[in-house]
N, C-alpha and C positions, 0 to 999 in steps of 0.2 A: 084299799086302792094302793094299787105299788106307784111308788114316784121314782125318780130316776134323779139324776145330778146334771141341770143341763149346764152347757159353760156357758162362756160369751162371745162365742162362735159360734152361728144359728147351723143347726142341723148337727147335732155332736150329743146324744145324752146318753148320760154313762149310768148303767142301770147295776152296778158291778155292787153299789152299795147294800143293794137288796138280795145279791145270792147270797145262799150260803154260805159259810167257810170251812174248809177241810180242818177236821178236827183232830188232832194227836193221835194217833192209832197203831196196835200192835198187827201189822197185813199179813197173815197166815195163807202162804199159797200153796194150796194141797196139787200134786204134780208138780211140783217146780224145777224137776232135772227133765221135763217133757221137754216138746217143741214150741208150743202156744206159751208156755210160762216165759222159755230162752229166748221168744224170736220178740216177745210184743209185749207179756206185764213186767218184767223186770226192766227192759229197755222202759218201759214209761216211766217206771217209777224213778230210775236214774234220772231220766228228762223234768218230773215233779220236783226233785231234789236240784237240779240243774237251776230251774227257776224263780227258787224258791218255794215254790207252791204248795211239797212235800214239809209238811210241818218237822221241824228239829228234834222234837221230842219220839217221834215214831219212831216204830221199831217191825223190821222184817224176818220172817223165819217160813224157811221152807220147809215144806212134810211130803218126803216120798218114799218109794220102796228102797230108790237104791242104798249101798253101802259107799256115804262118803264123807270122809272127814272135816271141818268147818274149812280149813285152809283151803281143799282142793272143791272143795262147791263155794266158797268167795274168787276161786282162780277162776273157776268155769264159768262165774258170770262179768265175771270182769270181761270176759273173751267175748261173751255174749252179749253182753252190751256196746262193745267197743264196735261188733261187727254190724249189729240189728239196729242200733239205734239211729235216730234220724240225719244226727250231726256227725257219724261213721267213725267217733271217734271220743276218747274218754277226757273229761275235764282230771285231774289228776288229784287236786284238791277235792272237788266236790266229789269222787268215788272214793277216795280215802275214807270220807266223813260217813260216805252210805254204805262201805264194807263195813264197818267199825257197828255199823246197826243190823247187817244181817247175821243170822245162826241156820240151822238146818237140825229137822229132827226127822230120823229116818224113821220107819214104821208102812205096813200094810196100811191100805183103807178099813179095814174092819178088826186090827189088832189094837184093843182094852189098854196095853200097860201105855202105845205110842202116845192115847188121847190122853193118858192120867199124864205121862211126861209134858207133854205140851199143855196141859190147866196146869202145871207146876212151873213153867215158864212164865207162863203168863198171869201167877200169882206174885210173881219176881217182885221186887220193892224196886219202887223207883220207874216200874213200864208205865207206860199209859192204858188207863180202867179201860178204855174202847178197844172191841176187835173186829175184824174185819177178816171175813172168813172167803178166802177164792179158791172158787173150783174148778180148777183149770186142768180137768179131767175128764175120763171118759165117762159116756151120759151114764153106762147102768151102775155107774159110785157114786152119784150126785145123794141119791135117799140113802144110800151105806153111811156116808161121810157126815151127812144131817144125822141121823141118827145116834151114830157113835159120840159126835160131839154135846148133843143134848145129854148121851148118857155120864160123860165125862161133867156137865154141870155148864158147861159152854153154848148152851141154847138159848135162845131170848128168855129172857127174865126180867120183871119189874125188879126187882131182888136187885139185878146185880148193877154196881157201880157204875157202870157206861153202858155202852149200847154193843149186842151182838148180832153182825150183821152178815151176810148171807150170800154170794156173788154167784149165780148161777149162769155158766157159757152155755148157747147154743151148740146142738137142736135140744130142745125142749119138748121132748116126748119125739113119740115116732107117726102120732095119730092122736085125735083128739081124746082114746078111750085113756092111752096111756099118758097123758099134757095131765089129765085130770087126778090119773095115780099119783103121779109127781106131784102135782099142787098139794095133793092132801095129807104125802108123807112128810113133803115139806115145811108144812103147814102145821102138822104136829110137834115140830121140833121149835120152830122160830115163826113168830109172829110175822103175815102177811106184808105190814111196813119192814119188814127187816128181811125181806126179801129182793134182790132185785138180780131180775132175767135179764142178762146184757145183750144187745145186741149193736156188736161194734159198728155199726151202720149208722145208727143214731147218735153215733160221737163224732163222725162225721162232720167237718168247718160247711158244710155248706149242705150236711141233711140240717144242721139245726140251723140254718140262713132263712129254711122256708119258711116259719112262723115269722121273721124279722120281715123279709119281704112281701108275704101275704099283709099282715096284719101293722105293721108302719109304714104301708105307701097307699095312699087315696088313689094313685091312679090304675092299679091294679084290682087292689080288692071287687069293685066295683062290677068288675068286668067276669071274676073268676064263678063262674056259675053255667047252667044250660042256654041262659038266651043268647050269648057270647064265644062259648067253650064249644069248637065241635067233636075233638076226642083229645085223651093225654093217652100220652106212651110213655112205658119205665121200662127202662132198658139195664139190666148186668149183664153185661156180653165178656167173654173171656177169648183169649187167643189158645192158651195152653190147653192141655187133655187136662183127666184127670190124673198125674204125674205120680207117686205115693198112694192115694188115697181107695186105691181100688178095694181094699176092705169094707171101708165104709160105705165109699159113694154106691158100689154097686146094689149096696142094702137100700141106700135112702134115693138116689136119683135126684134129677136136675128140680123139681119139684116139692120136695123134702126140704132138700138142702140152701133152696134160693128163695124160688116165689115164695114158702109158707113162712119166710122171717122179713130178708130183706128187702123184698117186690111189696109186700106185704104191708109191712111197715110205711114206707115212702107214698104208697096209695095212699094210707090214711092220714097223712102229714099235708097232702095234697089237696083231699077232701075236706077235713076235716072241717068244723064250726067255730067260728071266732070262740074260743073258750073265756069264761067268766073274766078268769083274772088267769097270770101266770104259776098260779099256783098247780104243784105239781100232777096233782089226783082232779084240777080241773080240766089241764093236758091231754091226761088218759085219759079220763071219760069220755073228752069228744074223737078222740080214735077211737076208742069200742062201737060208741053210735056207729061209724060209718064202718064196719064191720058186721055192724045188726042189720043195716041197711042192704045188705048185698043179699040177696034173696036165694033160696034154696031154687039150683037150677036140677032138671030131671036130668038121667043120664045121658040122650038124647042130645038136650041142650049142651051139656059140657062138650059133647065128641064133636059136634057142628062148631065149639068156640073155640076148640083149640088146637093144639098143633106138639104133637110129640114125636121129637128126631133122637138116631145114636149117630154119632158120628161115625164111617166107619174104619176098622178097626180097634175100636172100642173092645170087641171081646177079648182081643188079644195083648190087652193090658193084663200087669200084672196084678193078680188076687179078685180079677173077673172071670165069673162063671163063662165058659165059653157059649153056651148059647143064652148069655145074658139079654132081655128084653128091657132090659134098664135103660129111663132115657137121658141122655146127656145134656137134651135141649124141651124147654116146656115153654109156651107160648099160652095165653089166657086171657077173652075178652068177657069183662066182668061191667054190669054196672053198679052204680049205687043208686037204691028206689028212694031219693028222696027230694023235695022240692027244690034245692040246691043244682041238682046231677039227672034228674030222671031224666035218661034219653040221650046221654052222653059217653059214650062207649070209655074204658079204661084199659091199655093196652097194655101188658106186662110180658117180658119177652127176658129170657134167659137160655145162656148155653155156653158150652167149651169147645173148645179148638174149631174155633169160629176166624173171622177174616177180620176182625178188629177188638180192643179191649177197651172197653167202656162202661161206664155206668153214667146214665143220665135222666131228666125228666123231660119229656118235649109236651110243650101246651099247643095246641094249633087252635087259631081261632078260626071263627067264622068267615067266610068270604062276607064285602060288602054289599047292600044288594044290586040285581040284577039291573042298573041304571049305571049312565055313566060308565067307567072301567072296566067296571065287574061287566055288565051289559056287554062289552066290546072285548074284553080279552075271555070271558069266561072262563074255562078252566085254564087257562096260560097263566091266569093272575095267580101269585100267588098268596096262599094265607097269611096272615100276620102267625108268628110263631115266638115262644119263648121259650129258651134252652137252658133248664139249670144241670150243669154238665159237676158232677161226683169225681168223679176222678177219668182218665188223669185230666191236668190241666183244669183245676176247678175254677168256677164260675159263669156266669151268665151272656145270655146272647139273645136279641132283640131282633127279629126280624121283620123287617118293613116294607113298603113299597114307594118307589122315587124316579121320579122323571130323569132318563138317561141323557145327561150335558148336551146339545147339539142334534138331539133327536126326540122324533114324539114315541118316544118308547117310553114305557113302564120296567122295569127292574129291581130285581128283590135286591137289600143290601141290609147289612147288621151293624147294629149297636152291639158292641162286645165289654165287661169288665171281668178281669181276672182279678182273683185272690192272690197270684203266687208274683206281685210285681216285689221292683226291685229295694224297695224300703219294707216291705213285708219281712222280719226276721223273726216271728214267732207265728208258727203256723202248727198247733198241735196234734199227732196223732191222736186217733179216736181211742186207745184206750189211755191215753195222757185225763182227755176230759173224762170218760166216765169212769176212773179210777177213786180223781178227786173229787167227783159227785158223789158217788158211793162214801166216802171217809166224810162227807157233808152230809149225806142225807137227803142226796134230793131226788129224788125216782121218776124227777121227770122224762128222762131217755134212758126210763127203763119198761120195762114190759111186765104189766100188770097180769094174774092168774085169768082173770075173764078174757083178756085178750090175745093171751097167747090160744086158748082154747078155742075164741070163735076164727081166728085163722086156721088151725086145722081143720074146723067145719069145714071150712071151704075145700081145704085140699083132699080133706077125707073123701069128699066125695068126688072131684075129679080123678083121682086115684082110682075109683071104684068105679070110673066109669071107664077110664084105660083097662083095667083088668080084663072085662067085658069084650075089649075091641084087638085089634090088629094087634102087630109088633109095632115098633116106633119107624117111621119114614129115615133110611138109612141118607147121609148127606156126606159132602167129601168133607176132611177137615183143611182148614184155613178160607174155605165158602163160607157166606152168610147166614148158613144153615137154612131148614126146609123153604122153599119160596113164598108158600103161602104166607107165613109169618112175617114177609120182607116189611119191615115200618117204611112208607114214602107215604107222599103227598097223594100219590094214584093206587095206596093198598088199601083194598076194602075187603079182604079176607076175613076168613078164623079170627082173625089176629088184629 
């Protein structure tokens, strides 16, 4: 049973004693002259080191293709951090302290002498025994780089003095055939705890808020279920195209890329069963349940539940096939078959150069019954709803129903709390947390092998059921995208 610290000020317990703690570690980030390494893990790591948080003994080295000398890749992130990081600007003592601990070892992903030079770093007298291995590169080097490093002697090992650990970025695999290749190449090199599938979603101040607010407030919990719940909506809506990315995106689509990680993920944070204890593989487990729970629908059924837009103009990005059928926006109503949810629709909705940018969860309850208000306003009334709003402007929003001042009116109005007030001065990027979860060891917002696979389940086969059907419903960009998919109080579409 975990205990917590409470004070003696009611309502305050500090459970900080029972996490983990980030352990001294040598953080090897393979791509680190990339964009993902520049814009988002060196920026955190400077912010872990900012904090404290980043243990003093650690030590950082980057492994990439290019040709650069340690001066001019300690300059280049100095730039990079000064520009990407949160607070827009360098502490001058504390990046003194964290250049003085980074090196760089150039090398291909699949070149012998790069991995013996980096075991030979990392044998250094005086490093710290832990490493911490990030792959902050493209997917088909993720099983090169595992490889290489086992053959180099850097693969988990009861054997070796600390722990070798594993940081894989999404997508994770393309389809559930290849999710499962991965796990298993993976899998040969480094032990399945010493794995963990990030998705910066889950680092997220207010995706991990949800276990805190489901499971320590009595007047919620109570309620979150079918007799209560009439449907949730998860919403990543973008403003922007896709800008650079048309290499990839136009390979993997809105579908790929969104629903089968981050829509994904937030369902089952939402669903999920009060787990045993906080313990982290108790976590996972009950996200896989409601993942097992979602029922294999026929093709039929998927083309009736969803909704696939391109914005248009889409073909005419750059490194897009010009009669590309790739969709930019995927829309999906799923339920979960279990006593909890059966009969409660889950509404996930994604796209780009859309009319707003959002990520949020919207709960809608039940109307009251048909007596009294409900009786009288029927649908005017509206539902009781709860907003946990992702970004931007995170936090929550309570919607109710109240007699308007000086009239016999009814009127919807909100309880609102924000996270970003004005005594808030530490609000961490999501790869800040699971940076120092990974150096801790704690895999709880991380994504488990089973469960990365039964989410492609799902999308495998909406995929296969677009295949089957039409082009995508072409929509203008900065519109809401296709109508049908519109989330209100009065859509009962696809969507």
């Amino acid at each position: 049973m975990e205990t917590g610290e409470a004070s003696g000020e009611c309502g305050y317990c500090d459970l900080s004693g029972n996490a983990l703690e980030p352990e001294a570690s040598v953080i090897v980030v393979f791509g680190a002259t990339g964009d993902l390494a520049r814009r988002k893990i060196f920026p955190a790591l400077y912010h872990l080191a900012l904090e404290g948080i980043l243990p003093p003994e650690s030590r950082i080295i980057g492994f990439a293709r290019r040709e650069l000398g340690q001066d001019e890749f300690v300059a280049g992130l100095a730039e990079s951090c000064a520009r990407f990081s949160r607070s827009k600007s360098l502490d001058e003592a504390v990046w003194s302290g964290l250049a003085r601990r980074l090196s760089y070892v150039r090398g291909s992903f699949d070149d012998a002498a790069a991995y013996r030079e980096l075991a030979s770093r990392l044998a250094e007298p005086g490093l710290p025994a832990n490493a911490l291995f990030y792959l902050a590169t493209a997917p088909e080097d993720f099983a090169v780089i595992a490889r290489m490093l086992a053959a180099a002697g850097l693969g988990s090992s009861d054997q070796a003095p600390g722990f070798r650990r594993l940081v894989v970025e999404k997508p994770f695999g393309s389809d559930r055939a290849s999710a499962r290749s991965l796990n298993a190449a993976l899998q040969e090199c480094f032990a399945e705890r010493d794995i963990f599938r990030i998705d910066h979603y889950l680092g997220k101040e207010t995706v991990q808020n949800l276990l805190y607010f489901r499971f320590a407030n009595s007047i919620f919990e109570p309620l979150w279920n079918r007799n209560h719940v009439a449907s949730v909506e998860l919403d990543v809506l973008e403003t922007e195209g896709i800008g650079t990315r048309g290499g990839y995106y136009d390979k993997a689509g809105a579908a790929r890329d969104m629903l089968q990680n981050h829509l994904v993920q937030l369902l089952c944070l939402v669903a999920m069963e009060p787990p045993a204890s906080l313990d982290p593989e108790s976590v996972r487990g009950e996200k896989v349940k409601v993942l097992q729970s979602i029922r294999d629908y026929s093709s039929g059924e998927l083309l009736a539940r969803s909704v696939r837009g391109q914005y248009s103009g889409y073909s005419l990005e750059e490194r897009v096939a010009p009669l590309s059928r790739t969709e930019t926006f995927a829309a999906l109503r799923l339920e979960v078959d279990n006593w909890r949810w059966s009969g409660v629709p889950f509404r996930l909705r994604t796209g780009k150069a859309l009319d707003r940018q959002v990520s949020e969860i919207r709960v809608r309850f039940k109307r009251p019954p048909a007596t009294l208000f409900a009786g009288y306003c029927g649908d005017s009334l509206s539902p009781n709803s709860l907003t946990i709003r992702i970004q931007p402007d995170e936090g929550l929003w309570l919607g109710f129903n109240v007699k308007e001042p000086g009239a016999a009116r009814v009127v919807s109005k909100e309880l609102r709390f924000s996270y970003r007030g004005p005594n808030d001065a530490y609000f961490p990027e999501a790869y800040e947390r699971l940076l120092a979860d990974a150096m801790a060891g704690d895999s709880t917002l991380f994504i488990r092998a089973d469960e990365a696979e039964e989410a492609w389940r799902i999308v495998d086969a909406l995929e296969a059921a677009w295949a089957g059907a039409g082009p995508p419903i072409l929509y203008q960009a900065g519109t809401p995208g296709p109508g049908a998919c519109e989330h209100s109080a009065s859509a009962r579409g696809a969507c």
